[in-house]
N, C-alpha and C positions, 0 to 999 in steps of 0.2 A: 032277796035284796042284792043288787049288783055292788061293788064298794070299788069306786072309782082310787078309793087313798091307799089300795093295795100293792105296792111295786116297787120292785127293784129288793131290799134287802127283806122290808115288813114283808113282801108277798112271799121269798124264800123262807124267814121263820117262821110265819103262816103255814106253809105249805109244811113245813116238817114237822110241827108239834100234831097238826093233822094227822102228818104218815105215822109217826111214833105211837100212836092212840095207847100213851100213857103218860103220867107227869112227867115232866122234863123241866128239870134246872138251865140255870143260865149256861151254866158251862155245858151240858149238855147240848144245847142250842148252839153256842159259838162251834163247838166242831161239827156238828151235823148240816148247818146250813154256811159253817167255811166262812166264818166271820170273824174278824182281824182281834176282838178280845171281847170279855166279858161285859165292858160297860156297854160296848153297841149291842149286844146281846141282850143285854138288860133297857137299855129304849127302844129300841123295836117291842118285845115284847111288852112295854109298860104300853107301846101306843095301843098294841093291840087289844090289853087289858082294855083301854080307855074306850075304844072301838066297840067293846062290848063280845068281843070274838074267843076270847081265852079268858079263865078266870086261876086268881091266884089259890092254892091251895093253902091248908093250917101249916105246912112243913114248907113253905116256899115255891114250893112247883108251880112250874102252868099245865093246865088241864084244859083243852077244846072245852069249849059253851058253845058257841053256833058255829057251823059253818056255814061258810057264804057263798054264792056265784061270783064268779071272776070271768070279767069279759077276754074272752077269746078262749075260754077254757070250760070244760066238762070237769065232773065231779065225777069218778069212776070206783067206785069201794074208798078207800082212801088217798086216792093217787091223782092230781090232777092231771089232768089229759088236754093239751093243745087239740083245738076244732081243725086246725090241718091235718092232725091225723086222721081225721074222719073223713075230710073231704080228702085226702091220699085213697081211701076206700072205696071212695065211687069212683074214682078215677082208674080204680085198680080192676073192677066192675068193666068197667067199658072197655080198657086195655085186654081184658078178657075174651068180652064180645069179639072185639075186631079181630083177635087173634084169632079165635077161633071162623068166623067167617073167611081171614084168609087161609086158614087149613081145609076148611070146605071148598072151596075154590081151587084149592090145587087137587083137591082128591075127588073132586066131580070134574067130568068132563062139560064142556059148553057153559059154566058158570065161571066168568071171568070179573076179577076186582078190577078197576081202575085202579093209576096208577097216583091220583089222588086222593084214594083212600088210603093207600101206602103210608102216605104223607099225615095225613090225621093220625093215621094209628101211633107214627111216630112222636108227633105234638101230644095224645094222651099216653102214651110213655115216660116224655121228659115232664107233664104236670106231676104226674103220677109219681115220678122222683122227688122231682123240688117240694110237692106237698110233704111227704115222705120223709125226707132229709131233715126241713125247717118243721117238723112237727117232733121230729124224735129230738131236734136239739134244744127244741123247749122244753121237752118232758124232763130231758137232764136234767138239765137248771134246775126244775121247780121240783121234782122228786129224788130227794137225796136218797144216798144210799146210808141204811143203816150205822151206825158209829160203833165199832169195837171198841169197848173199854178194858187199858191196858193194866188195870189194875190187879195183875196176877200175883203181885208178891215181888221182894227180888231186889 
């Protein structure tokens, strides 16, 4: 089931109670998904309760119940994963190919590239990037990185 009401801060504390794959308090959640305090912490995930995505535990936590599809994104172990990275991969594939044909070309004699294949190869280069770039900076976003907790003593 795709869930179109997933975005913006709900999709970020989605995405991290996911990555956590253990219960998580509200304050847990306000630093892991870098949200300005505990009461936006606390409706985001009341929506998601609602949504039917998280459920509350006997001690207050939220604990994942379903996960869901999210359009423009892969589900990969627990990490969502932007579909531009994947399409950066075929792209990465063909940037390949062409390379390597033009490394044939120079190292056989009488098999010559045009010098508009040059040109292609350079357009699947810069897809290859831009896919690449705008996929890894979505993955930021929506896979936080774990929260140290500074509760050492002191």
């Amino acid at each position: 089931m795709a869930n179109d009401e997933l975005e913006g801060n709900t999709l970020n504390v989605y995405a991290y109670v996911v990555h956590a794959a253990k219960p998580v308090g509200t304050r847990d959640v306000t630093r892991g998904a870098n949200l300005s305090s505990t009461s936006v912490a606390s409706r985001h995930l009341q929506k998601l309760e609602d949504m039917g995505l998280i459920e509350k535990t006997e001690y207050g936590d939220y604990i994942l119940k379903e996960k869901t599809n999210i359009n423009g994104y892969l589900w990969v172990g627990r990490n969502l994963v932007p579909r531009l990275m994947l399409y950066s991969l075929f792209f990465l594939g063909a940037f390949a190919a062409e390379l390597t044909i033009i490394l044939l070309s120079a190292l056989l004699n009488g098999f010559a590239v045009q010098i508009s294949f040059y040109f292609l190869t350079g357009m699947t280069g810069v897809a290859m990037t831009l896919f690449l770039l705008e996929g890894i900076a979505l993955y930021r976003k929506f896979n936080p990185k774990p929260v140290e907790r500074g509760d050492k003593g002191g």
